[in-house]
C-alpha positions as a printed NumPy array, in Angstrom:
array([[-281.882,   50.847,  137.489],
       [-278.283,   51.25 ,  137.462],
       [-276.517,   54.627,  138.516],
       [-276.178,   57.002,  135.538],
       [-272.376,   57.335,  137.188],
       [-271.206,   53.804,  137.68 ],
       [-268.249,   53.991,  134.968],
       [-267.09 ,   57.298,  135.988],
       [-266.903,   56.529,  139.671],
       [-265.186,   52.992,  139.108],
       [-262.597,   54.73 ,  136.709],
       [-262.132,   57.42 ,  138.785],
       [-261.056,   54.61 ,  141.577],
       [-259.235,   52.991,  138.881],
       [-257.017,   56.306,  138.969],
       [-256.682,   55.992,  142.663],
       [-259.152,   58.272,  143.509],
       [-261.404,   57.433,  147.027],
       [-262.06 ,   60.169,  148.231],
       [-266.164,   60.91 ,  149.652],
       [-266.083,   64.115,  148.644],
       [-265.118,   64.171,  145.266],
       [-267.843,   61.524,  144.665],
       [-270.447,   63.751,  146.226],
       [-269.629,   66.88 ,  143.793],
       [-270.16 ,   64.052,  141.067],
       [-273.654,   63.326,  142.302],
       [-274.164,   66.889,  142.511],
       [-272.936,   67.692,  138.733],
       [-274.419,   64.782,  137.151],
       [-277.831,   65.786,  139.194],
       [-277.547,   69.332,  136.92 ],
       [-277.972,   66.999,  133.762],
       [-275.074,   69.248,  132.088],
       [-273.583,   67.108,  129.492],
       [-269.832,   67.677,  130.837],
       [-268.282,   69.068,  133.866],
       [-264.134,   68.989,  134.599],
       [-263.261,   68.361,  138.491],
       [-259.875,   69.068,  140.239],
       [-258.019,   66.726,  142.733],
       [-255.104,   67.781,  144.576],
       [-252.95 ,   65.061,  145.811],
       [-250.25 ,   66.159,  147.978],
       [-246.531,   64.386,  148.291],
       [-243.425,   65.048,  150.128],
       [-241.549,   66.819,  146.858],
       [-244.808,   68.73 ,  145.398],
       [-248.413,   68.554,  144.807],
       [-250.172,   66.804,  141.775],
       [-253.228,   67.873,  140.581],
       [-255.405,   65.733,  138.666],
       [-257.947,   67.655,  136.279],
       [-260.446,   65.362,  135.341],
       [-262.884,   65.764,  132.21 ],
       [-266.257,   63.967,  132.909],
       [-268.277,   63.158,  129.711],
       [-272.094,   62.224,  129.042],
       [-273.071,   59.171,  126.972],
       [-275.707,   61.018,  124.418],
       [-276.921,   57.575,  123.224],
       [-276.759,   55.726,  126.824],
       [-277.066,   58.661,  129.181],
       [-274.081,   57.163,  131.19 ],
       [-271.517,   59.088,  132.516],
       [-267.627,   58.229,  132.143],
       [-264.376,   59.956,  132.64 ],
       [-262.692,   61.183,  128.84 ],
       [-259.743,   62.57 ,  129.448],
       [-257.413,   63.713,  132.23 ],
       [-254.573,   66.132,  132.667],
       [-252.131,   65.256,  135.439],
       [-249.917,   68.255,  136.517],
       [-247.121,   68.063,  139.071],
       [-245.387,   71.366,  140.703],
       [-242.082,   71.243,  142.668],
       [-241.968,   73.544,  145.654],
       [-242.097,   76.9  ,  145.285],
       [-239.67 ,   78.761,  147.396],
       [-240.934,   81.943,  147.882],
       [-239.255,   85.448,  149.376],
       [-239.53 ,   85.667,  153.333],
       [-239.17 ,   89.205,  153.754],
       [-241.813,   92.252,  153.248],
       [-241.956,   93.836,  149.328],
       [-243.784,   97.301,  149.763],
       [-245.178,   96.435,  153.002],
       [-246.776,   92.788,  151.317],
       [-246.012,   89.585,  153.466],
       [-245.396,   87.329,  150.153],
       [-245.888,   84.077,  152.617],
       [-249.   ,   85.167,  154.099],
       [-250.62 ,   85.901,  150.749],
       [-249.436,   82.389,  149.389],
       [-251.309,   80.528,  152.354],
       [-254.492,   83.387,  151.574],
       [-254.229,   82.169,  148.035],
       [-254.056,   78.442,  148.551],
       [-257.792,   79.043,  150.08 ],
       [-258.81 ,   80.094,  146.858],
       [-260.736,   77.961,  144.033],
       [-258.647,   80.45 ,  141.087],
       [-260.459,   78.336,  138.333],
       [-264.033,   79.311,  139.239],
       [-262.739,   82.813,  139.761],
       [-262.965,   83.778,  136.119],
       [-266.713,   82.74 ,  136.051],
       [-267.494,   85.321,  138.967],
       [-266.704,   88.398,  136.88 ],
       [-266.892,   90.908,  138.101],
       [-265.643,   89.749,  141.514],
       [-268.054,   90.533,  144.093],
       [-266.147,   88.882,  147.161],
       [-263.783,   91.749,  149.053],
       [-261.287,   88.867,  150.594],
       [-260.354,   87.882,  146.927],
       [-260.428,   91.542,  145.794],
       [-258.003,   92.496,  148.177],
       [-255.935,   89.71 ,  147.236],
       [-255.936,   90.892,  143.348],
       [-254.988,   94.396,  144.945],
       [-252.248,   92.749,  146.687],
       [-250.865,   90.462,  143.659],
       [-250.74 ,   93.78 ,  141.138],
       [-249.298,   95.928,  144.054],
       [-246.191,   93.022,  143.953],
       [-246.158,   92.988,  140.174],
       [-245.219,   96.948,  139.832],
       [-243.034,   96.658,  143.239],
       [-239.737,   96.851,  141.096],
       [-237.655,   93.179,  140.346],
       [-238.118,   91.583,  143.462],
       [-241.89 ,   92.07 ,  143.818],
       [-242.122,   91.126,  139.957],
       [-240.176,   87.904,  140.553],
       [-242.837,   87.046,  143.28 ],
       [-245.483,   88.098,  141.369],
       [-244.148,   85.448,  138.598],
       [-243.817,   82.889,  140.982],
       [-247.214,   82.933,  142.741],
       [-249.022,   83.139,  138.972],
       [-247.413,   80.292,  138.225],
       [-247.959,   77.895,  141.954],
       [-251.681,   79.303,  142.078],
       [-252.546,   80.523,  138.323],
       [-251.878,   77.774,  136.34 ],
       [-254.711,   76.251,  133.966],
       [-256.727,   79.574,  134.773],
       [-257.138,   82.274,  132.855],
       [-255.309,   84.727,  135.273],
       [-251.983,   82.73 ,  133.801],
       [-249.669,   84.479,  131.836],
       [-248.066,   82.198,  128.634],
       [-244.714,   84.726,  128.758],
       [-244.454,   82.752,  132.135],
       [-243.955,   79.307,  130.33 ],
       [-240.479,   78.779,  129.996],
       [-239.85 ,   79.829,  134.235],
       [-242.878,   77.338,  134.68 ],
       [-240.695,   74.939,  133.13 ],
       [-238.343,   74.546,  136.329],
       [-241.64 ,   73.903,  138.632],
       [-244.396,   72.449,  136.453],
       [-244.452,   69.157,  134.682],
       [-247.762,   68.004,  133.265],
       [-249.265,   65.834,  130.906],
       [-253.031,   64.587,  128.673],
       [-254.299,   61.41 ,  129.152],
       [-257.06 ,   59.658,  127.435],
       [-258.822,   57.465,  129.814],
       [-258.006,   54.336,  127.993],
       [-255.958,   52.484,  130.756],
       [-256.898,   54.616,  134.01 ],
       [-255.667,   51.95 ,  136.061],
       [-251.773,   51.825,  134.634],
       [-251.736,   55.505,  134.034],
       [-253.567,   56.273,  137.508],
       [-252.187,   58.772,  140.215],
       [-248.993,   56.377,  141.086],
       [-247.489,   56.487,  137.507],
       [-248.189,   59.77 ,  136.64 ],
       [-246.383,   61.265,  139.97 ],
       [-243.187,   58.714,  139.415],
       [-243.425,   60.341,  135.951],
       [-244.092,   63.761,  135.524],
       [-241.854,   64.467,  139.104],
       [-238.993,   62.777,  136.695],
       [-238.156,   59.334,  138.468],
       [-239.778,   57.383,  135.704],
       [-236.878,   58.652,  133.09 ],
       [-234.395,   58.203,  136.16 ],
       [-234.92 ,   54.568,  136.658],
       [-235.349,   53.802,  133.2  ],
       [-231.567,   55.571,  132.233],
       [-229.822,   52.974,  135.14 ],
       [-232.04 ,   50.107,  134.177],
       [-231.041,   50.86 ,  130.257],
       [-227.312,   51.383,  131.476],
       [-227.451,   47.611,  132.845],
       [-229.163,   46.455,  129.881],
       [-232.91 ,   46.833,  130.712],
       [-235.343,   47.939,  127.79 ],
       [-239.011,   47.401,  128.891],
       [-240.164,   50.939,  129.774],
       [-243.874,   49.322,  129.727],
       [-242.861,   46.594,  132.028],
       [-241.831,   49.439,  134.495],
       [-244.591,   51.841,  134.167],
       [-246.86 ,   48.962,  134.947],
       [-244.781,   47.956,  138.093],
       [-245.064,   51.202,  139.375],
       [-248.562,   51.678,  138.658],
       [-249.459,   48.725,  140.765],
       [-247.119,   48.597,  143.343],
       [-247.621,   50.829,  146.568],
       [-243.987,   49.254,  147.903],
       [-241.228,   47.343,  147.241],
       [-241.345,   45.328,  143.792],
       [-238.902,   43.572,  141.41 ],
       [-238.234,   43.492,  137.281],
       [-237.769,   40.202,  136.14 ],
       [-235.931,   39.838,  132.482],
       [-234.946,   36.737,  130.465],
       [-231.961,   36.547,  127.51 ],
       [-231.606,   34.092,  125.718],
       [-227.794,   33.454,  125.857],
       [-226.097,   30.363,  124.036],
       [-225.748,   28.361,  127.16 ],
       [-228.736,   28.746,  127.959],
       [-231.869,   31.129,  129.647],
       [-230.349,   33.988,  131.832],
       [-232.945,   35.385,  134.283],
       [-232.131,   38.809,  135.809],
       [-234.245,   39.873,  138.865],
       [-233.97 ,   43.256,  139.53 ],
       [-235.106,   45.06 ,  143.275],
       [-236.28 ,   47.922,  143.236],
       [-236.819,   49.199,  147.005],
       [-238.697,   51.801,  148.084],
       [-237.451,   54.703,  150.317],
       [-239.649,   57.534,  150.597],
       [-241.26 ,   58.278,  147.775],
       [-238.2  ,   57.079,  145.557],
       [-237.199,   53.339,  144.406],
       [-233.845,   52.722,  144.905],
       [-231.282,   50.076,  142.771],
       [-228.098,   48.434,  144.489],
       [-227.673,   45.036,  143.37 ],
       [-229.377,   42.11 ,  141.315],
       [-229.248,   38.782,  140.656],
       [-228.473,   36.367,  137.503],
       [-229.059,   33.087,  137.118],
       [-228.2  ,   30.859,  134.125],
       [-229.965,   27.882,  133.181],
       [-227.888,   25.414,  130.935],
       [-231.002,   24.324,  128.587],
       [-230.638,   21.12 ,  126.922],
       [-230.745,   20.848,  122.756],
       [-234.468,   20.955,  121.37 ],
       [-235.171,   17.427,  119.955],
       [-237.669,   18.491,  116.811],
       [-239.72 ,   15.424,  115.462],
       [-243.638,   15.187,  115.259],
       [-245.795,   15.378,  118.755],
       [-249.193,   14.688,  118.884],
       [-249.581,   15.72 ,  115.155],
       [-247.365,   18.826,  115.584],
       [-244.303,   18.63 ,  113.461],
       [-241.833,   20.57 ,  115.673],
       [-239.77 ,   21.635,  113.141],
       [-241.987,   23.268,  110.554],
       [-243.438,   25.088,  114.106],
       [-240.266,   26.623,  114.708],
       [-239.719,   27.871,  110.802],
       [-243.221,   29.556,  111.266],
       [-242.705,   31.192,  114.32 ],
       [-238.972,   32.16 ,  112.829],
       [-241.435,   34.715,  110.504],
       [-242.491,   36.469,  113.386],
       [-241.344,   39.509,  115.361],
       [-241.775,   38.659,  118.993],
       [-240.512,   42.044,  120.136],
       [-243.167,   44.014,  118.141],
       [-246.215,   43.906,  120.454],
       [-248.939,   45.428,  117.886],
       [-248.032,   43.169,  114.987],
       [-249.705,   40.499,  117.541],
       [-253.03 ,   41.82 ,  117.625],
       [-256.104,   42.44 ,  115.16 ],
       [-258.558,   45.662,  116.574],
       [-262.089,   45.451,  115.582],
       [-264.233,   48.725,  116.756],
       [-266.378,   47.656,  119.858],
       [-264.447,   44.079,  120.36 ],
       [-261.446,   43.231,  122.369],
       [-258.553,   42.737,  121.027],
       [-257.477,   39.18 ,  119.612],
       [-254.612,   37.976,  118.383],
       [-253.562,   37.691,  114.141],
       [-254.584,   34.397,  112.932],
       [-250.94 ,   32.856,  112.659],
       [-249.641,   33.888,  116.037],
       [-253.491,   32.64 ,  117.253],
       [-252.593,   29.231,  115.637],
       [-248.986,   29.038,  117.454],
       [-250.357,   29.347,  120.437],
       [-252.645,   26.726,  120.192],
       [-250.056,   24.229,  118.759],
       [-247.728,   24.818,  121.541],
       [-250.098,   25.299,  124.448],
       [-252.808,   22.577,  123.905],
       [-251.882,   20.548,  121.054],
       [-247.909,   20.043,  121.52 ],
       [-247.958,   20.349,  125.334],
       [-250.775,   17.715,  125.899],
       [-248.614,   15.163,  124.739],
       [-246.007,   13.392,  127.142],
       [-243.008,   13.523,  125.158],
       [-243.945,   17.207,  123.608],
       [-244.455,   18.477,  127.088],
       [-240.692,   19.495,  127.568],
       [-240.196,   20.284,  123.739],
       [-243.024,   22.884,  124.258],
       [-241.18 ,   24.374,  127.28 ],
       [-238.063,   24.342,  125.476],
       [-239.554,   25.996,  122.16 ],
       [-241.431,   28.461,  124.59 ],
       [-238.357,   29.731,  126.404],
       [-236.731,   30.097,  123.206],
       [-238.717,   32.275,  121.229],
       [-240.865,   34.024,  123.552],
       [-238.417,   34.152,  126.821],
       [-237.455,   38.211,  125.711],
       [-240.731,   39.536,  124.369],
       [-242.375,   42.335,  126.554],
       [-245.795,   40.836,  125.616],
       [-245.417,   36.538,  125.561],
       [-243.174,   36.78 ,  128.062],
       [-246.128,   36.646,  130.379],
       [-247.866,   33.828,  128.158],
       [-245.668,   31.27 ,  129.037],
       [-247.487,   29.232,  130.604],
       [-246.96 ,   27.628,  134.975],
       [-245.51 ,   24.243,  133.341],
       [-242.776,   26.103,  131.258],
       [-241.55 ,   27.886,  134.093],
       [-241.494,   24.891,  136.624],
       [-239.579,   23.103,  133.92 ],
       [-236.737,   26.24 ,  133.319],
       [-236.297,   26.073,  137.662],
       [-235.968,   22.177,  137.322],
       [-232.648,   22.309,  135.41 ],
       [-229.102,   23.118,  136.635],
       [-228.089,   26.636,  136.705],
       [-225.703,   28.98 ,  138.447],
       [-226.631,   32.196,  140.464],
       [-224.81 ,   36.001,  141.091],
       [-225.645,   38.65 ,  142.826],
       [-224.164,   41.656,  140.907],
       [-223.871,   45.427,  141.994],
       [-225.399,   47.709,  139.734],
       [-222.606,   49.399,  137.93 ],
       [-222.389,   45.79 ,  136.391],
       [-224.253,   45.591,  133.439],
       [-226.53 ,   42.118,  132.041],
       [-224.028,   41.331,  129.628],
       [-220.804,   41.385,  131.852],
       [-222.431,   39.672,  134.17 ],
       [-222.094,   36.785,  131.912],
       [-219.372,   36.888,  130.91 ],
       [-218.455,   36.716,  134.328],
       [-220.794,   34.025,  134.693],
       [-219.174,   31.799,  132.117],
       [-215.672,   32.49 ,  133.483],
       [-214.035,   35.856,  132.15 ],
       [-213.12 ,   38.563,  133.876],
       [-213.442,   41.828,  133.929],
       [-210.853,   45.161,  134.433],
       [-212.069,   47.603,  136.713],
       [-209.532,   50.214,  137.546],
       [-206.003,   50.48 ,  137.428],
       [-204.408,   51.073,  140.915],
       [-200.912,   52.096,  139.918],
       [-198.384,   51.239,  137.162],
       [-198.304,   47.883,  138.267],
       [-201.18 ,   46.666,  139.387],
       [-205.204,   46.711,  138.135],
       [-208.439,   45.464,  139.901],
       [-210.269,   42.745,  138.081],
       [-213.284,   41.516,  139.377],
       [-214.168,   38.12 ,  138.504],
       [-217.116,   35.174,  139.833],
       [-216.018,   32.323,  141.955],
       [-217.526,   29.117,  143.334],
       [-219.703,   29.882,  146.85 ],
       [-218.031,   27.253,  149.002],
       [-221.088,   27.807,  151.21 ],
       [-223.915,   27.903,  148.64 ],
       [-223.684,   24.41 ,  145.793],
       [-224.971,   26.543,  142.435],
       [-224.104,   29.826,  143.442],
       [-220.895,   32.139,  142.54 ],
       [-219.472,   34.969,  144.899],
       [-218.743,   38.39 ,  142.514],
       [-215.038,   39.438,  143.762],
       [-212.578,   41.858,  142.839],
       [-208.549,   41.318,  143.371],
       [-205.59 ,   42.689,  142.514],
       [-203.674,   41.567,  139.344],
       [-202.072,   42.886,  136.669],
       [-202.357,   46.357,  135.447],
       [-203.754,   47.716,  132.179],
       [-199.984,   48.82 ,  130.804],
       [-198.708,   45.312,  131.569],
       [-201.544,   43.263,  129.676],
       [-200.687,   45.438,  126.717],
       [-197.391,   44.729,  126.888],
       [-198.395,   40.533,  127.04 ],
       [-200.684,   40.878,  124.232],
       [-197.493,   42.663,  121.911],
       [-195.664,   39.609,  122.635],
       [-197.945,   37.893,  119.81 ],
       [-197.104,   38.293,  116.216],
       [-199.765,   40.565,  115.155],
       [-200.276,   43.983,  113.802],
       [-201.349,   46.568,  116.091],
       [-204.925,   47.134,  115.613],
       [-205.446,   43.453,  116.399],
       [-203.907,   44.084,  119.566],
       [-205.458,   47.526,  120.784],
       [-209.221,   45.442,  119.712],
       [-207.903,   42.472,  121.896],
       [-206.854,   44.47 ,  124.893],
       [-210.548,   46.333,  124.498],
       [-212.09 ,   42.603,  124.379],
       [-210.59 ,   41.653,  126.976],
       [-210.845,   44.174,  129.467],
       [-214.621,   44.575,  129.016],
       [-214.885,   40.534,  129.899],
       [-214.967,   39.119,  126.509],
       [-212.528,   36.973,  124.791],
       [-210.118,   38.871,  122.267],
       [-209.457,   37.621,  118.544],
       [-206.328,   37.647,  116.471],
       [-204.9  ,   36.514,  113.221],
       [-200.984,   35.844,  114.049],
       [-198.392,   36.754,  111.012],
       [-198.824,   33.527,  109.897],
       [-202.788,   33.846,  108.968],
       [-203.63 ,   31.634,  111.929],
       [-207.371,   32.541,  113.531],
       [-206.576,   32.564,  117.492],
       [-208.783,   33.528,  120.17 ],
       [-207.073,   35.027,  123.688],
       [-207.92 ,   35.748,  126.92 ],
       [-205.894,   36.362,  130.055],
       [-204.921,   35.004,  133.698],
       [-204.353,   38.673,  135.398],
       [-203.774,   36.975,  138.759],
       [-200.803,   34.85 ,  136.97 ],
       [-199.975,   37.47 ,  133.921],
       [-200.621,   34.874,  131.794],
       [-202.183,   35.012,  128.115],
       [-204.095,   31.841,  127.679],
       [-205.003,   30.959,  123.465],
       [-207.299,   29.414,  122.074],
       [-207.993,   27.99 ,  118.294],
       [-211.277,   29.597,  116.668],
       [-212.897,   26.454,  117.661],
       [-211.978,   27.001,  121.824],
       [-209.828,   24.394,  122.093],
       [-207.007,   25.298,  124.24 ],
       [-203.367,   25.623,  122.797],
       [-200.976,   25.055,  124.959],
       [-197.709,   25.125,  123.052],
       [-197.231,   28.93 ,  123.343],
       [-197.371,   30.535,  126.647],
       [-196.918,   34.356,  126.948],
       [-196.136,   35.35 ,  131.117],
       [-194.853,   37.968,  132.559],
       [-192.037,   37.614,  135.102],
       [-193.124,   36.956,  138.82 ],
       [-191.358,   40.015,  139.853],
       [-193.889,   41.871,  137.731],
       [-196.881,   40.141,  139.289],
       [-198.899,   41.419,  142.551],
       [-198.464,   39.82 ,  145.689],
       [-199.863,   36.295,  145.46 ],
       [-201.795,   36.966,  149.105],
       [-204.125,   39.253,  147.168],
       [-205.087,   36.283,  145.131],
       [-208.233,   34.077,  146.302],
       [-207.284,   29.97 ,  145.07 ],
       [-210.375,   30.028,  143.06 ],
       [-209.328,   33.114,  141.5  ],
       [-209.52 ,   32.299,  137.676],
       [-211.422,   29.676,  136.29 ],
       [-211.72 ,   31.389,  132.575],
       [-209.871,   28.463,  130.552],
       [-210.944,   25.587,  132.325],
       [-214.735,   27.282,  132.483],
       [-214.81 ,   28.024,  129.275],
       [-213.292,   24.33 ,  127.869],
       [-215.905,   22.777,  129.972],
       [-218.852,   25.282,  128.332],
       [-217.469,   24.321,  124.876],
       [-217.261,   20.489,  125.595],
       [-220.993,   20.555,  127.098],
       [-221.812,   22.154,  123.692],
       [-220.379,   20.012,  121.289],
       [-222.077,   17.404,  123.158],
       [-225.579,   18.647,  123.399],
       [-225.665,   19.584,  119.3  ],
       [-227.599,   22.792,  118.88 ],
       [-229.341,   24.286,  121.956],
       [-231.072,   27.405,  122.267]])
């Protein structure tokens, strides 16, 4: 006959709970045949304690025991007084009270035992000992007192600064188990998510699940769908301590050839893509039908896409790549297909030509490609005359991969003055000078109602234009003087590759049609 406890133990070591002990009190309280009981479990870690307190639940149809809720409650250190208040050694009653189960105290009443007595005596002694013993007295209520009923609610908004906690169901033990909740309630969890968001990161799910798995280091993979192409971002995240730290990452971007739509294996490509065109692959829920008791599976039409391109499409020869290609596209960015794509899909994406950069973090996704597809990118001015840029350039050791460098060049005041040498109105130009300095290409409409796009050699001092269709103009050149420029020495021979880059990325596009 199976043990009436089996769920609750295997959730309770879903939460990262192993500890002999614990699972002996369980025998003991399921053994009473009460229909609930709550348990506590400390866990201790370098910055504060957690304490798990976990409500245990009889079936009343089953008789089976499971865990129904938790609350998960982290405290910061306490730093408490080191000197005497009226003759009371504060420290030596903290370590007395640590001994002490408080929440089984308010079931002894009245409270026989004279070691806990004397520590009551003690506690109200401190509390009427003027400001210092009151601030004590507030500060041992709240390390020792809290979720009993010797706590004091007026002490809520002080608890704030040491206590964190938070209710659980027990849905999803194992991604909300004792590693997730301790990245969380100690803060980290917002932490990492603010620099991940500041480089472009948006998958707080992705994350939470990382961390509850991983016991070290781990990394966050993300896809964008860019028009060149699929840009994969790996980020590290490295563990020191009990903190993840974030330094650098890496992009890589896949040129992706144009998706050839025509009818494979009885799947007519093009009507495939309109359909799945009607769905939000971002919105997770609008994926899934929930019947009571079942699993969840997914809405009929998303069911029937899957199908098409999985089985149906990718089983013949000539749909095989078209069904990588349609996969990446559509399904490449969502939190929740993202991990449906299926092995083939993936060995196809590392099969094609691409270009890697390892980026520090104060770089974020999307000026890393624009570095990537040769712009540059203004970083600080220096003095007067002369600005950082930082830029990407080939890896003379490395075929594929691009070094991420910054140089001297021109300085902020003097690319203003190059981009007021072109006959447009102001506004055009202050937008421009934004553009470009934040790695994209500026636009302008000259006095003459011509459409030009502009970017700019900062090595050189050179403006280089462009018509709204890329193509280079090079009848009008705007420099500055040499004497203006920084010394060449500072200047690497691969140090701009913008025009040329970016006239190569525009011919490869006009020949491949429509990509991604």
């Amino acid at each position: 006959m199976p043990e009436p406890d089996r769920f609750l133990i295997r959730n309770l070591k879903a939460l990262g709970i192993d500890n002999r002990r614990l699972f002996e009190q369980v025998d003991y309280l399921v053994s009473l045949g009460t229909p609930y009981f709550t348990l506590t479990c400390p866990i201790k870690f370098a910055d504060g304690r957690l304490d798990m307190q976990l409500h245990c639940q009889q079936d009343g149809d089953t008789g089976e025991w499971d865990l129904s809720e938790y609350t998960a409650r982290f405290t910061r250190p306490i730093i408490l007084p080191t000197e005497h208040i009226s003759g009371i050694d504060v420290l030596s009653l903290d370590r007395s009270m640590a001994t002490v189960n408080w929440g089984n105290v308010m079931r002894e009443l009245p409270i026989g035992s004279p070691y806990k007595k004397e520590l009551f005596r003690k506690m109200i002694a401190l509390e009427h000992a003027g400001q210092k013993g009151r601030n004590a007295f507030d500060l041992l209520s709240i390390k020792h007192w809290t979720g009993t009923g010797l706590y004091d609610p007026n002490l809520d908004d002080l608890k704030k600064k040491y206590v964190t906690e938070q209710h659980f169901t027990a849905k999803e033990p194992h991604i909300e188990n004792i590693r997730f909740c301790y990245q969380l309630l100690s803060g980290r969890f917002d932490q990492y998510m603010a620099k991940l968001e500041d480089i472009g990161f948006s998958s707080p799910l992705y994350l939470k699940r990382m961390l509850a798995y991983s016991e070290g280091d781990f990394q966050l993979v993300h896809h964008k769908v860019m028009p060149e192409g699929i840009m994969t971002v790996t980020i590290p995240l490295l563990k020191k301590g009990g903190t993840y730290q974030m330094d650098n990452y890496k992009v890589k971007l896949t040129a992706t050839p144009p998706i050839i739509d025509g009818v494979y294996n009885g799947v007519d490509t093009s009507v495939l893509q309109q359909e799945m065109k009607q769905i939000n692959w971002q919105d997770e829920d609008s994926h899934y039908k929930h019947v009571d008791g079942e699993e969840p599976r997914f809405v009929e039409e998303v069911e029937r896409i899957v199908e098409q391109l999985q089985y149906v499409l990718a089983d013949e020869p000539f749909g095989r790549n078209v069904s990588s290609q349609i996969q990446l596209k559509y399904w490449a960015e969502s939190p929740d297909f993202g991990g449906i794509i299926d092995n083939e899909t993936w060995d196809y994406l590392n099969s094609l030509t691409s270009e890697k950069l390892i980026l520090p973090i104060y770089i974020n996704i999307m000026q890393g490609y624009q570095l990537m597809t040769g712009n540059v990118l203004f970083y600080k001015d220096q003095s007067e005359m002369v600005g950082q840029w930082m830029h990407a350039v080939p890896d003379p050791d490395q075929p594929g991969a691009l070094q991420f460098r910054s140089d001297k060049g021109i300085a902020s005041s003097q690319l203003k003055r190059l981009l007021q040498l072109l006959p447009c109105g102001k506004t055009e130009i202050d937008a421009a000078l934004n553009d470009i300095k934040n790695g994209r290409m500026g636009s302008v409409i000259l006095n003459n109602g011509q459409p030009v796009r502009v970017s700019v050699d900062p090595f050189q001092g050179q403006l280089k234009l462009f018509s709204a269709d890329g193509m280079p103009i090079h009848h009008q050149l705007y420099q500055l003087s040499s004497t203006s420029l920084p010394l060449k020495d500072t200047v690497n021979k691969y140090a701009f590759r913008g025009a040329k880059h970016l006239l190569k990325l525009q011919q490869h596009k006009r020949k491949k049609g429509k990509g991604l």
